[in-house]
Backbone bond lengths (Angstrom), bond angles and torsions (degrees), N, CA, C in turn:
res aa  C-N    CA-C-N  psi(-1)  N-CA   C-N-CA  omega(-1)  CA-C   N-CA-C  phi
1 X - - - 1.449 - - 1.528 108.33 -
2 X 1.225 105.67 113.63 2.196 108.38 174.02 1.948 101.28 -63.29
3 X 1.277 101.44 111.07 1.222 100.05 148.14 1.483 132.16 -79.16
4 X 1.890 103.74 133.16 1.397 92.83 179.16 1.598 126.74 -80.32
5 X 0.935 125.44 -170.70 1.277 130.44 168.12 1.583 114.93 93.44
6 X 1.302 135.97 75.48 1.560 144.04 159.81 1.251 103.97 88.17
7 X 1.267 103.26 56.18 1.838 122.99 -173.88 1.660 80.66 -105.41
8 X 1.580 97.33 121.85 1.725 109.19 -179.61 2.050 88.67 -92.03
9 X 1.522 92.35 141.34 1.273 110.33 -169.38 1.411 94.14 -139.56
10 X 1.985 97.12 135.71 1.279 115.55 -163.25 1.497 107.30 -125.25
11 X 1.702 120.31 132.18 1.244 115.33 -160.91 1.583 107.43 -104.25
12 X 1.506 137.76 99.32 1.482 119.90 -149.07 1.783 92.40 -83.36
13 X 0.906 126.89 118.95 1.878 129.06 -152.78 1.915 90.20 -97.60
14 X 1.149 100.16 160.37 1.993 104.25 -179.62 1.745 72.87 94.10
15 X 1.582 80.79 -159.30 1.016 121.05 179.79 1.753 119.68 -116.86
16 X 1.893 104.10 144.39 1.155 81.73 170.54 1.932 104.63 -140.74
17 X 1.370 113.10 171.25 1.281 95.18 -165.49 1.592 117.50 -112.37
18 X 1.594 93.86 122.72 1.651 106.83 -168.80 1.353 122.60 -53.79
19 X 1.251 125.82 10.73 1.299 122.22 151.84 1.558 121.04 -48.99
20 X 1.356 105.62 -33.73 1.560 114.80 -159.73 1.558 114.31 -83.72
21 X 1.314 129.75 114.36 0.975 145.23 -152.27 1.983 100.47 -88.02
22 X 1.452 107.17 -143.13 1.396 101.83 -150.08 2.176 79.19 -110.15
23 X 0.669 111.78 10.01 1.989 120.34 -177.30 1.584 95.65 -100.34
24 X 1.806 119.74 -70.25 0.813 125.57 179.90 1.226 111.33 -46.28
25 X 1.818 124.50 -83.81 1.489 130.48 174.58 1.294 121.15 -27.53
26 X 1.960 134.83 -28.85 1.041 121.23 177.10 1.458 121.02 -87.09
27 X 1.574 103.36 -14.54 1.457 123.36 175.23 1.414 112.62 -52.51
28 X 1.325 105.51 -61.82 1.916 122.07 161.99 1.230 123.70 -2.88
29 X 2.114 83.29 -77.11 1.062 89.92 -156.20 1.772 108.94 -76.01
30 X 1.569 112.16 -9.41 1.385 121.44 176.95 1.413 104.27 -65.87
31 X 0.921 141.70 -51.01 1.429 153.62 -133.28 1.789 121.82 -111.33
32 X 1.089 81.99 -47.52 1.714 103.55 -171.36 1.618 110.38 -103.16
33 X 1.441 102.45 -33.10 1.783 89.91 -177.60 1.733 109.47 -122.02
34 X 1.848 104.35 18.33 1.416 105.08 -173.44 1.484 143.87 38.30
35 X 1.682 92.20 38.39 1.645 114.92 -165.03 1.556 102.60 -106.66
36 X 1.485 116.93 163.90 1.701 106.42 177.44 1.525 90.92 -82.16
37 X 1.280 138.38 155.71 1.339 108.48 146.32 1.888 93.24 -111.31
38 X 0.924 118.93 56.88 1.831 124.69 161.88 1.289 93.34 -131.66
39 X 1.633 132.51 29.29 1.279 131.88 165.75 1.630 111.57 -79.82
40 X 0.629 115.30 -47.09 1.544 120.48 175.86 1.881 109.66 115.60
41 X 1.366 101.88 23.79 1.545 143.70 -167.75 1.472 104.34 -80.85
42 X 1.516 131.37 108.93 1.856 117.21 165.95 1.375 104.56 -58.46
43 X 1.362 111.02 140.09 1.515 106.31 173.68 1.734 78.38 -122.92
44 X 1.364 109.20 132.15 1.780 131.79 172.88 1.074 113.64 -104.96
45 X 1.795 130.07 122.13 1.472 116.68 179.90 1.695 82.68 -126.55
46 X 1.839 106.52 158.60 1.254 93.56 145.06 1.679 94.33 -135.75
47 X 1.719 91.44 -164.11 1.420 97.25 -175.03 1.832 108.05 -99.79
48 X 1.933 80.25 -171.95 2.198 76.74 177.86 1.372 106.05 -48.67
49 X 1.430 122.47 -59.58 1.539 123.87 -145.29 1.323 101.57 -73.34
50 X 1.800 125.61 -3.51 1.437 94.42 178.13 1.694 114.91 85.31
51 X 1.312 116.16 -14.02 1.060 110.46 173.03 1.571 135.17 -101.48
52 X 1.453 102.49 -12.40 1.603 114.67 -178.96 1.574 106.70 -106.03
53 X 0.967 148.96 130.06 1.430 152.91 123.65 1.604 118.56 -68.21
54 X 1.180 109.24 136.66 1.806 118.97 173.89 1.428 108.33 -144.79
55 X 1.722 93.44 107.80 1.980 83.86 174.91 1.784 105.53 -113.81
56 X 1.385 93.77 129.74 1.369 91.57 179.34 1.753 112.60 -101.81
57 X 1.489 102.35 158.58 1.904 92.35 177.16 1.355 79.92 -161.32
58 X 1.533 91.08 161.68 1.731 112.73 149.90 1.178 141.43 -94.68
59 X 1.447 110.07 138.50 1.872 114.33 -162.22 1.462 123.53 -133.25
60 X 2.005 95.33 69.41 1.065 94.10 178.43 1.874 117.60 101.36
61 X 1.197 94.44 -76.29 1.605 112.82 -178.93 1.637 118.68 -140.93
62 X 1.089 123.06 35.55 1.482 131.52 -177.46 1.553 96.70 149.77
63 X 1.793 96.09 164.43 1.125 124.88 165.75 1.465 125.20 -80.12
64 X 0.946 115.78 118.53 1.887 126.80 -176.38 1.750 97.28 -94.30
65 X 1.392 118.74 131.51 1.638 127.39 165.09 1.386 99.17 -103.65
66 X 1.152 146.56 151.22 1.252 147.98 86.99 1.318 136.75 -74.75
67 X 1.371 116.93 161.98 1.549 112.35 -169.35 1.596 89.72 -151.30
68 X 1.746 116.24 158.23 0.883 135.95 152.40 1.330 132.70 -132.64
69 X 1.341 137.96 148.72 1.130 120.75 -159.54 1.375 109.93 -155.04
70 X 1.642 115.29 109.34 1.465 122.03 -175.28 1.881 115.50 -54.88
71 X 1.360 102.70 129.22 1.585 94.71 168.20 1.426 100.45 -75.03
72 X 1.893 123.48 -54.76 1.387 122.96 -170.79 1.401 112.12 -107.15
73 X 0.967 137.22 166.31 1.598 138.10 172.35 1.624 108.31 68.01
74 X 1.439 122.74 -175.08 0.896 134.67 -169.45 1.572 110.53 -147.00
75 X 1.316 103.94 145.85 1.569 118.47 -172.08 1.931 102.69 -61.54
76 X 1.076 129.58 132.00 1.420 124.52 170.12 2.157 120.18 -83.80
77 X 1.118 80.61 66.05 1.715 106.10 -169.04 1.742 95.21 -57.14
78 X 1.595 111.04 134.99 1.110 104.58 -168.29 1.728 111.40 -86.03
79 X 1.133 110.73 153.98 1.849 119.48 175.62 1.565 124.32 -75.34
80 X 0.909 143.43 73.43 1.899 154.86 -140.46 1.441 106.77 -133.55
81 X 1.143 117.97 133.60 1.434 104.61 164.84 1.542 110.82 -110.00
82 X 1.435 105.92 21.86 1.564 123.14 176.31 1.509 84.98 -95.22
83 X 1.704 101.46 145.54 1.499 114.79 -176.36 1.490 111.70 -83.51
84 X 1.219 113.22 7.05 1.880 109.08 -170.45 1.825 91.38 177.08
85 X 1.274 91.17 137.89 1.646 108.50 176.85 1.049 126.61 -130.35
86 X 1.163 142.80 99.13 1.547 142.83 160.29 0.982 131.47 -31.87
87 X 1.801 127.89 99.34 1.203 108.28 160.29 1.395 122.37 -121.17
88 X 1.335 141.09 -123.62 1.170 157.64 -154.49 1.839 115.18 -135.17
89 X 0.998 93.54 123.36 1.709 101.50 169.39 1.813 102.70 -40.51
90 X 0.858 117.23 -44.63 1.740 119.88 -175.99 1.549 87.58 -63.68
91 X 1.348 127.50 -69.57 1.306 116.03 -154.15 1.502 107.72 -64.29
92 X 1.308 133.42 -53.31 1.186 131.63 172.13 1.473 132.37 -34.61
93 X 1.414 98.59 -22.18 1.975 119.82 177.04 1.814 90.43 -81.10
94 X 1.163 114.03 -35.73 2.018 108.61 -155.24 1.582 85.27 -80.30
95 X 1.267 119.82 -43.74 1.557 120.76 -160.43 1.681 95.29 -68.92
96 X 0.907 118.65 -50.99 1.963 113.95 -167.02 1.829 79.19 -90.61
97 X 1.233 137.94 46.27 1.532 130.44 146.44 1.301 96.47 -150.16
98 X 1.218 114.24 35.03 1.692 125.78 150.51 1.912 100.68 76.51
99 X 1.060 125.16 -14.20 1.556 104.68 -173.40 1.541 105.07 -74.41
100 X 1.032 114.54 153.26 1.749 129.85 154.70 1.120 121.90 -61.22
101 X 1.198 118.95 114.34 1.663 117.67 170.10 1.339 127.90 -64.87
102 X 1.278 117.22 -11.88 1.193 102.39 179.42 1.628 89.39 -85.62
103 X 1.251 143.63 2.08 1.640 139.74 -150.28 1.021 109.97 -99.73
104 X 1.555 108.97 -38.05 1.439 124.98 -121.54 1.577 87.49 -89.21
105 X 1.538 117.77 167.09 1.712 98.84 -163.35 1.621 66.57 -147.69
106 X 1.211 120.89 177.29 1.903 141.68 166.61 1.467 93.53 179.42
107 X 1.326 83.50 159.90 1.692 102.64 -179.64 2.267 104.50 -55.74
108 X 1.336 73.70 166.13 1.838 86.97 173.05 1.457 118.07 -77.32
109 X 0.833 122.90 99.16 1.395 107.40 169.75 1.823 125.39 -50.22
110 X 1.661 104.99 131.86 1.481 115.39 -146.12 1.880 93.98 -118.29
111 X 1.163 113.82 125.92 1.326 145.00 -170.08 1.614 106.49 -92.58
112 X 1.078 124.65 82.80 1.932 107.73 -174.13 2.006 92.85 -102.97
113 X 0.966 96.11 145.46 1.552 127.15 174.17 1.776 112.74 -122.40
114 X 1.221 95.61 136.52 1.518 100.80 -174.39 1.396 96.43 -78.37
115 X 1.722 109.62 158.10 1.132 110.42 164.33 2.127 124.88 -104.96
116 X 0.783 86.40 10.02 1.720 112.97 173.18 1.608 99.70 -66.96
């Protein structure tokens, strides 16, 4: 089960290939992007076509995969020549609901201070 609340979420950017299960994918992220993945961290891959997402994490006592997988359209996977990107539980909801992050616009978040 993903707990919410300041769950650091990791974007594995390129491509990666969905053959690779939850051994392979944690290997990755051990190896290649020098991340824990027993952090309790989403690690997000997708594939070439843009159409599969798989985020794997740990829960507790094992590794949990999920995957999703477009019948029409394509995931808007971001363009980086950084190997992994950090974003936000918010952004990670817009990306698997198709918006672009670099696009995606929401109000400002507004700071009020008393004047007392």
């Amino acid at each position: 089960m993903i707990r919410a609340g300041n769950v650091r979420v990791y974007l594995a950017l390129g491509t990666t290939d969905m053959r690779k299960a939850i051994d392979g994918l944690s290997a990755m992220v051990a190896s290649r992007f020098r991340l824990d993945p027993f952090s309790g961290g989403l690690f997000v891959f997708c594939n070439r076509a843009r159409t599969i997402v798989k985020i794997l994490y740990w829960d507790i006592n094992g590794f949990c995969l999920w995957q999703k997988r477009l019948e029409k359209h394509r995931f808007r996977w971001p363009q980086s020549e950084a190997e992994v990107l950090e974003v936000g539980e918010r952004e990670l909801a817009w990306l698997l609901d198709g918006l672009d992050l670099q696009q995606a616009t929401e109000h400002k978040r507004l700071e009020y201070s008393t004047l007392f």
